[in-house]
Backbone as JSON Lines, residues from 0, in Angstrom:
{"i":0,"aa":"X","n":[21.03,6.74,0.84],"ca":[21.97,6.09,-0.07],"c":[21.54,6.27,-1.53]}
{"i":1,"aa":"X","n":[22.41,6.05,-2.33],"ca":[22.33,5.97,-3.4],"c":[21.45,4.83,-4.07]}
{"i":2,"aa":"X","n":[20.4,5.59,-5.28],"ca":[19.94,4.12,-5.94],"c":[20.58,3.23,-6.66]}
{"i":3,"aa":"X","n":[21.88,3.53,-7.29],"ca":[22.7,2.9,-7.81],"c":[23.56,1.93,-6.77]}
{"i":4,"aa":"X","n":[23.16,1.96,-5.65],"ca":[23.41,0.84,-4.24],"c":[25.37,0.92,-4.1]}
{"i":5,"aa":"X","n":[25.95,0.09,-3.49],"ca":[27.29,-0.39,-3.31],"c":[27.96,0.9,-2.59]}
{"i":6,"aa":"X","n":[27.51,1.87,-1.88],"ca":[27.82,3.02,-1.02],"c":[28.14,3.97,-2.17]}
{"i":7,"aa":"X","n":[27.75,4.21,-2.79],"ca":[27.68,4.7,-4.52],"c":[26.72,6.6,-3.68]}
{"i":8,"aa":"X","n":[27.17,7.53,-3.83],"ca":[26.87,8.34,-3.59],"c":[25.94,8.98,-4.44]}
{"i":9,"aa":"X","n":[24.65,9.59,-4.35],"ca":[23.42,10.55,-5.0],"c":[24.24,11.49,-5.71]}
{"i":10,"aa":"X","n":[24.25,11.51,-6.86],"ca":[24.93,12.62,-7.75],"c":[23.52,13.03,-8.67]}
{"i":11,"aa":"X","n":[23.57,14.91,-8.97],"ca":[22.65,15.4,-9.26],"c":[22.72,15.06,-11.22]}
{"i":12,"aa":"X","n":[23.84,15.08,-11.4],"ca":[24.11,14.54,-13.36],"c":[24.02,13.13,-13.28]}
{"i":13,"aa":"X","n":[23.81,12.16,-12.18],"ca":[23.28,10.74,-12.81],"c":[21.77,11.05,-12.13]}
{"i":14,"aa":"X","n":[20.57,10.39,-13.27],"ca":[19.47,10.4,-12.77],"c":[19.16,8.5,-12.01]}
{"i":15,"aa":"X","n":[19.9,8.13,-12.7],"ca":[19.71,6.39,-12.27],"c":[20.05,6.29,-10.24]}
{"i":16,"aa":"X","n":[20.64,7.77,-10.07],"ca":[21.19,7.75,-8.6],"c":[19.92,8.5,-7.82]}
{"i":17,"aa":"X","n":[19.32,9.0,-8.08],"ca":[18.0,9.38,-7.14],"c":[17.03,9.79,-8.03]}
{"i":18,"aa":"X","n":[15.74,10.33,-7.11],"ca":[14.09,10.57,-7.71],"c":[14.21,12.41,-7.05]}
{"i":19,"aa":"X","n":[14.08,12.81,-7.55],"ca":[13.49,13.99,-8.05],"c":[11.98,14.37,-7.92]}
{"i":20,"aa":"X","n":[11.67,15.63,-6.81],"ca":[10.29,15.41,-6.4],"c":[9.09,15.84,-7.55]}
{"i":21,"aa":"X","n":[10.38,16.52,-8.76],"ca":[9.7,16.63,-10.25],"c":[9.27,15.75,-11.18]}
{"i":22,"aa":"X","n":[9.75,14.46,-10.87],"ca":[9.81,13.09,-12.11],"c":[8.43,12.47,-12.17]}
{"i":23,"aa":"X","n":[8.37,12.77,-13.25],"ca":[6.95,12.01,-13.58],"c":[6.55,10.74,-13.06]}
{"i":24,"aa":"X","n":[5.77,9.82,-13.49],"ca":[5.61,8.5,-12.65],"c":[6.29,7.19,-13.41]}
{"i":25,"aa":"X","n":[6.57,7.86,-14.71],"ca":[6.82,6.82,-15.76],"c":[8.3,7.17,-15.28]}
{"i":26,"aa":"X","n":[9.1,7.79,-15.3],"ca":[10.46,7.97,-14.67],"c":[10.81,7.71,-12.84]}
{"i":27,"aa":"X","n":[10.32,7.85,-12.51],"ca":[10.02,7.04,-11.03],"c":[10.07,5.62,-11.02]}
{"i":28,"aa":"X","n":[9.24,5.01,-12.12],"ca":[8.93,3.49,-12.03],"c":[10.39,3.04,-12.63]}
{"i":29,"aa":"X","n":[10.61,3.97,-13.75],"ca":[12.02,3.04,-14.07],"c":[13.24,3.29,-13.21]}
{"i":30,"aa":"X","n":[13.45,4.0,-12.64],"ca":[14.74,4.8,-12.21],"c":[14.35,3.96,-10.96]}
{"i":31,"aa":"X","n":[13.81,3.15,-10.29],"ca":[13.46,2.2,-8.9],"c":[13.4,1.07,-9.45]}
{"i":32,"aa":"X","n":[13.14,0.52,-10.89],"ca":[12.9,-0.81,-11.39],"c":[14.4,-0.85,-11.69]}
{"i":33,"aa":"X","n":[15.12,-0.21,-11.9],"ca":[17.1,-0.3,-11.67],"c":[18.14,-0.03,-10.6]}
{"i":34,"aa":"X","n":[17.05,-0.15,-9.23],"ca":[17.8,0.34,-8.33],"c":[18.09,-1.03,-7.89]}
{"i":35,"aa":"X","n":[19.67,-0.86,-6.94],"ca":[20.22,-1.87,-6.61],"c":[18.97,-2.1,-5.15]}
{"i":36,"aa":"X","n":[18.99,-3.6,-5.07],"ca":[17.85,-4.05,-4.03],"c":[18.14,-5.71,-4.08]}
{"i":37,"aa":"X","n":[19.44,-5.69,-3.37],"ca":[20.13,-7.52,-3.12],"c":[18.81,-8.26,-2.2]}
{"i":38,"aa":"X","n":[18.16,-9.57,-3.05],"ca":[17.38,-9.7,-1.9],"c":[17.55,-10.54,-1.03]}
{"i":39,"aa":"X","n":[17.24,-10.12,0.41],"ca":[17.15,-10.64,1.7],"c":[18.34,-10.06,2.26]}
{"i":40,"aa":"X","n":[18.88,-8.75,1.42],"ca":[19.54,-7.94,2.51],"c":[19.09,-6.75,2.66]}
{"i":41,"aa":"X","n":[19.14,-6.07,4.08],"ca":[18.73,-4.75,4.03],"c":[19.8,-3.69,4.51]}
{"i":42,"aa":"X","n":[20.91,-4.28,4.48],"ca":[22.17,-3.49,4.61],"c":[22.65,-2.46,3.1]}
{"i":43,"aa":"X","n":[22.45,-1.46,3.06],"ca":[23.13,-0.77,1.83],"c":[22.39,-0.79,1.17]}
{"i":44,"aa":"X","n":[21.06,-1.05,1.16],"ca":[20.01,-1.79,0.31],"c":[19.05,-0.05,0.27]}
{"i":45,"aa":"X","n":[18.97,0.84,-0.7],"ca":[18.55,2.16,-0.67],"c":[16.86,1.75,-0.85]}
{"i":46,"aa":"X","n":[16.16,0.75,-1.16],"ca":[15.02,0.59,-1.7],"c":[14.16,-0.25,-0.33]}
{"i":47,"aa":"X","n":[14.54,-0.45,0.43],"ca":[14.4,-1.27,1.6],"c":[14.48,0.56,2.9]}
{"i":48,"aa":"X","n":[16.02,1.03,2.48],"ca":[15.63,1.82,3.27],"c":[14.52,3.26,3.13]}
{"i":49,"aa":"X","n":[14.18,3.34,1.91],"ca":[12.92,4.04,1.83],"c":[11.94,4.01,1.9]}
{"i":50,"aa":"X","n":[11.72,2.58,2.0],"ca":[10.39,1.7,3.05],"c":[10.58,2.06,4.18]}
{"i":51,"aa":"X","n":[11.8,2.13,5.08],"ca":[11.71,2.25,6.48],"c":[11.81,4.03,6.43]}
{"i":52,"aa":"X","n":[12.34,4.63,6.0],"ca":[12.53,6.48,6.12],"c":[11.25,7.13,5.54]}
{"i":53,"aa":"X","n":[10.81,6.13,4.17],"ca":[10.54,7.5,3.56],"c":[8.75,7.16,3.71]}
{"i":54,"aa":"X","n":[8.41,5.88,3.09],"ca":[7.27,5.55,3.08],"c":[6.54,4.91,4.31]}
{"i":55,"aa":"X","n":[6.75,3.89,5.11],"ca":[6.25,3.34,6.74],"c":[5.97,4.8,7.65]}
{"i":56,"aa":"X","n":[6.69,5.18,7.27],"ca":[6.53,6.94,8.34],"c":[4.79,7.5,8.05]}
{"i":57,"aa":"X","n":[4.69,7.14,6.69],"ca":[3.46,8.1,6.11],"c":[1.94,7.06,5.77]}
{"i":58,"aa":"X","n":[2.6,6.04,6.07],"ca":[0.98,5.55,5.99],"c":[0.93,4.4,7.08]}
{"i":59,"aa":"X","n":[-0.39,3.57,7.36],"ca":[-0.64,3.12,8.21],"c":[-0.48,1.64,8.05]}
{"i":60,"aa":"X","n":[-0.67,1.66,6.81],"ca":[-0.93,0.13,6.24],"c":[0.32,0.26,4.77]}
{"i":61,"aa":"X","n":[0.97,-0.78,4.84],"ca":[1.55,-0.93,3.65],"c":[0.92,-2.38,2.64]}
{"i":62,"aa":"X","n":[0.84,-1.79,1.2],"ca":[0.34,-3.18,0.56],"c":[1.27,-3.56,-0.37]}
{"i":63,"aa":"X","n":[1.97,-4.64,-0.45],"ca":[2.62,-5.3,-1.34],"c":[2.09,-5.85,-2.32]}
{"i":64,"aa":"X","n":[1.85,-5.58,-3.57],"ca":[1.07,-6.5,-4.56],"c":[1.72,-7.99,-5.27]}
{"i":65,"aa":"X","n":[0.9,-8.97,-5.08],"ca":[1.68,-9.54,-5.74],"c":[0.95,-10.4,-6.47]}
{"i":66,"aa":"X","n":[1.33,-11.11,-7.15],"ca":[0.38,-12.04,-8.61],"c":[0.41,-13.73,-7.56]}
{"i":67,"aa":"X","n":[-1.05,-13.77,-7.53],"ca":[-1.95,-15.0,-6.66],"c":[-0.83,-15.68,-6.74]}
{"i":68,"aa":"X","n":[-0.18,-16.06,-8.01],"ca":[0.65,-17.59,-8.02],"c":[1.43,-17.83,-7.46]}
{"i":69,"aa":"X","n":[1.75,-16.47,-6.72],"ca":[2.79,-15.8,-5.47],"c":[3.04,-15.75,-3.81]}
{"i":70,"aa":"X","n":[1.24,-16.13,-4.09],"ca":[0.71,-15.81,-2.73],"c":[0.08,-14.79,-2.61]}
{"i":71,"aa":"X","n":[-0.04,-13.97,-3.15],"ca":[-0.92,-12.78,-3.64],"c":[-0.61,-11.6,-2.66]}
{"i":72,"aa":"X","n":[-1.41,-10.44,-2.39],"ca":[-0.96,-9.19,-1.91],"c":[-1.13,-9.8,-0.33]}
{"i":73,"aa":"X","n":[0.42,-9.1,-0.02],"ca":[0.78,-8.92,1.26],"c":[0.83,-7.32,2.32]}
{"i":74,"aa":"X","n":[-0.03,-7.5,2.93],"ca":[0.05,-6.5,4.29],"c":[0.74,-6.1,5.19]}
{"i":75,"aa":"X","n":[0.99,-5.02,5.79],"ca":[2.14,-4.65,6.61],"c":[1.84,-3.44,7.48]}
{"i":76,"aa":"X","n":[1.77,-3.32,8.8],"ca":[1.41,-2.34,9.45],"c":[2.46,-1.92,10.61]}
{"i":77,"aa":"X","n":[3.88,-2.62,10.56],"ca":[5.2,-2.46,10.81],"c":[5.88,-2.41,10.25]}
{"i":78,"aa":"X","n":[7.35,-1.77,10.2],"ca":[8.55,-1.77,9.08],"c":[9.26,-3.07,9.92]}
{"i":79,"aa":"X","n":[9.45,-3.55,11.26],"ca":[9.71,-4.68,11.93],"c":[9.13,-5.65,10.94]}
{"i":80,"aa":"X","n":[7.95,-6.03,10.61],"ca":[7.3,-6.92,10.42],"c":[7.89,-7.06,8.92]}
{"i":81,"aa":"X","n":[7.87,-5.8,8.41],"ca":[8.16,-5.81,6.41],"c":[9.73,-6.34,6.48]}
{"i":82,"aa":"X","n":[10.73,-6.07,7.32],"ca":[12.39,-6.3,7.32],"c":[12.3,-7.27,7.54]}
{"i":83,"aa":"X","n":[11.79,-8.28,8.44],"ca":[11.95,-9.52,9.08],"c":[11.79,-10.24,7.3]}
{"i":84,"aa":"X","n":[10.33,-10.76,7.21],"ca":[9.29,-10.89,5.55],"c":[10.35,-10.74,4.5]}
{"i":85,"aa":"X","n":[11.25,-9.81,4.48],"ca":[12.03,-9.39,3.58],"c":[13.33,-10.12,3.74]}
{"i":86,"aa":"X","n":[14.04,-9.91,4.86],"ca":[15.28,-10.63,5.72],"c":[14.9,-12.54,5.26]}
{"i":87,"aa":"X","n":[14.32,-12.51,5.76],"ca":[13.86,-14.08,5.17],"c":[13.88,-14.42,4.18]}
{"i":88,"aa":"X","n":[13.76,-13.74,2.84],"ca":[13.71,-13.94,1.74],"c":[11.77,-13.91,1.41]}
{"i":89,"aa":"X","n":[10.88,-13.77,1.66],"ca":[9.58,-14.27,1.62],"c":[9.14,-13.14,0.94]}
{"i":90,"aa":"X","n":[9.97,-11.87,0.63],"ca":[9.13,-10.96,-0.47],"c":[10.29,-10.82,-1.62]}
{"i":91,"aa":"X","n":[9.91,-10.68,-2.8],"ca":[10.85,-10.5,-4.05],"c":[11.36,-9.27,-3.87]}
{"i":92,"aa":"X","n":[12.49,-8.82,-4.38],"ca":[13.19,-7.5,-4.77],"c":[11.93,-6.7,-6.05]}
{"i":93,"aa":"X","n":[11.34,-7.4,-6.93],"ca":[10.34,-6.95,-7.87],"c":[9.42,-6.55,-7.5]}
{"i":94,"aa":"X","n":[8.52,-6.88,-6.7],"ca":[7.69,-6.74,-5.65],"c":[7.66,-5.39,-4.69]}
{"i":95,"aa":"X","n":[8.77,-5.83,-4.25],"ca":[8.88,-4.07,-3.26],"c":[9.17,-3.04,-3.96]}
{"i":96,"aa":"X","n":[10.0,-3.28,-5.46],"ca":[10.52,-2.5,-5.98],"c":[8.98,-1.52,-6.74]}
{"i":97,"aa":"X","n":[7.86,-2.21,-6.81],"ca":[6.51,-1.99,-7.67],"c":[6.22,-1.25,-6.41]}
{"i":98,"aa":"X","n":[6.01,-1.33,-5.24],"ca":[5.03,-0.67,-3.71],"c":[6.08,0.26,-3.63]}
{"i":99,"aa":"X","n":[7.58,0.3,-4.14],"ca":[8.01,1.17,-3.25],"c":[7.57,2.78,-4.54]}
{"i":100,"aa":"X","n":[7.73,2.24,-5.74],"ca":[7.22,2.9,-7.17],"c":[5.79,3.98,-7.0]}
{"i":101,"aa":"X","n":[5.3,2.95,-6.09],"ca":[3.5,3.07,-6.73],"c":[3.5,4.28,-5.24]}
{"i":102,"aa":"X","n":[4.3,4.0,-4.1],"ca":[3.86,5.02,-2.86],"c":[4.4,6.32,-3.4]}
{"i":103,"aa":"X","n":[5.64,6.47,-3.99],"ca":[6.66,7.36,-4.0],"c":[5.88,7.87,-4.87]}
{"i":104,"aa":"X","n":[4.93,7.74,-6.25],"ca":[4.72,8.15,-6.73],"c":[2.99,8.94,-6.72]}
{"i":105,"aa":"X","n":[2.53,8.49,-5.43],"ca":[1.57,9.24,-4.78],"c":[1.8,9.96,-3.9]}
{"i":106,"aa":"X","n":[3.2,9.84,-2.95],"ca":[3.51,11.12,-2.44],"c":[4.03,11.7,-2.6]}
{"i":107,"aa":"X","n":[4.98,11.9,-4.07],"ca":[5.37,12.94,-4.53],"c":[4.52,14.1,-5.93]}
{"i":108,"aa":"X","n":[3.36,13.1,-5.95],"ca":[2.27,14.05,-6.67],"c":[1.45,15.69,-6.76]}
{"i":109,"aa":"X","n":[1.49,15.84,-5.43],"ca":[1.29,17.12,-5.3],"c":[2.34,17.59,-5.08]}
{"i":110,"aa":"X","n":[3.26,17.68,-4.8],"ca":[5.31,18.47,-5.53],"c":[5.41,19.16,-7.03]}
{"i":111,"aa":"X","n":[4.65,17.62,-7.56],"ca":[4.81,17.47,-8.92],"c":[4.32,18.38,-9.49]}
{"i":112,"aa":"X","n":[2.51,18.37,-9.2],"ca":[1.85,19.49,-9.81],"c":[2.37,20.76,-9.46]}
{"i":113,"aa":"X","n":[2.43,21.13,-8.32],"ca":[2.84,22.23,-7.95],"c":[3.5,22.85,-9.18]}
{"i":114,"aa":"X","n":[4.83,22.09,-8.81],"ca":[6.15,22.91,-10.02],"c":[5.91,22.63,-11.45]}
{"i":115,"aa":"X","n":[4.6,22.03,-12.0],"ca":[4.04,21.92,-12.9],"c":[3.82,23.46,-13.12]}
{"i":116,"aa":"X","n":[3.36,23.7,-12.46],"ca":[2.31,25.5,-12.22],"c":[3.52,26.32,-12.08]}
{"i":117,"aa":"X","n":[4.63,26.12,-11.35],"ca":[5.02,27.22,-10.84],"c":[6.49,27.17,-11.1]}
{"i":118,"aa":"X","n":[6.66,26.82,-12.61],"ca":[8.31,26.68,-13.25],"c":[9.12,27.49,-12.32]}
{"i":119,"aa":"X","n":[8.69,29.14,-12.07],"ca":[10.0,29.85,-11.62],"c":[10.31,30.08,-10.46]}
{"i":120,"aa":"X","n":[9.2,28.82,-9.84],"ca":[9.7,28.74,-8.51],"c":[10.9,27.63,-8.46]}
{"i":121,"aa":"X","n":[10.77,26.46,-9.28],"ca":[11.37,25.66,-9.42],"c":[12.44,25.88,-9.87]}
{"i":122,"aa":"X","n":[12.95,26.82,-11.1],"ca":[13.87,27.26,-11.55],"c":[14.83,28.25,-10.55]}
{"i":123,"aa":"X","n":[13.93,28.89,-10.29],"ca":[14.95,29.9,-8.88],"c":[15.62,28.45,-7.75]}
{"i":124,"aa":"X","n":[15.16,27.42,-7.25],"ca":[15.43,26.55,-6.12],"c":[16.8,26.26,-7.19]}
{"i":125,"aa":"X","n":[16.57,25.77,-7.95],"ca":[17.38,24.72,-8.92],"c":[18.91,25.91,-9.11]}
{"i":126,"aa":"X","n":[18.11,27.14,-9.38],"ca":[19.51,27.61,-9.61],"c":[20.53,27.83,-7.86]}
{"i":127,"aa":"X","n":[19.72,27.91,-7.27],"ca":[20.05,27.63,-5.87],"c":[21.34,26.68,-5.52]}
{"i":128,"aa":"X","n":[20.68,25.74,-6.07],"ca":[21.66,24.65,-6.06],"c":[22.59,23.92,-7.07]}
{"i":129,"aa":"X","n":[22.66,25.14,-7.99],"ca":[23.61,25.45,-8.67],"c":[25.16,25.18,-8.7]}
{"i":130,"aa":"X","n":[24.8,26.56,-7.06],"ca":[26.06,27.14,-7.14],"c":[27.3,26.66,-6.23]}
């Protein structure tokens, strides 16, 4: 789904609508700190479902950070366990929106460099999808 949420379709001329395995981390953090993420739903909810597709797939442990006054950082070693936590209301939309920031932007790091190095590989894909 779209990050712009409401069945709102990924368009390649809005950047506010997806991440790009090129975007730096400072454009990652914002372009997810504006994504639609209603909380305690996970229906249509694009930031919830990239916890369950994109990130739970790739690591073992998920950590939620959160500030002590909060209850402080929360653990997760199911996407069952993170939807329920979430479904309840018991984690913020701000919150996931920072873990979902901070993963995406360690596994899309070596992408990054790559096409750092290798513009005309990137440029040939891009014109690819052009056409």
């Amino acid at each position: 789904p779209s990050l712009k949420g409401g069945g709102s379709k990924m368009s390649a001329s809005d950047p506010a609508s997806h991440i790009r395995v090129t975007d730096n981390p400072e454009d990652i953090k914002s372009t997810i700190k504006k994504a639609y993420c209603p909380a305690g739903d996970l229906e249509q909810n694009p930031i919830t479902s990239t916890m369950r597709f994109i990130i739970f797939p790739r690591y073992e442990k998920i950590v939620i950070r959160r500030n002590e006054k909060f209850g402080g950082d929360l653990e997760f070693t199911s996407i069952d366990d993170f939807e329920k936590q979430y479904s309840d209301n018991k984690l913020h939309p701000v919150d996931v929106k920072q873990a979902v920031s901070d993963y995406l932007i360690e596994l899309l790091e070596p992408a990054r460099k790559y096409f750092e190095k290798h513009q005309d590989i990137l440029q040939a894909v891009e014109k690819t999808f052009e056409k």
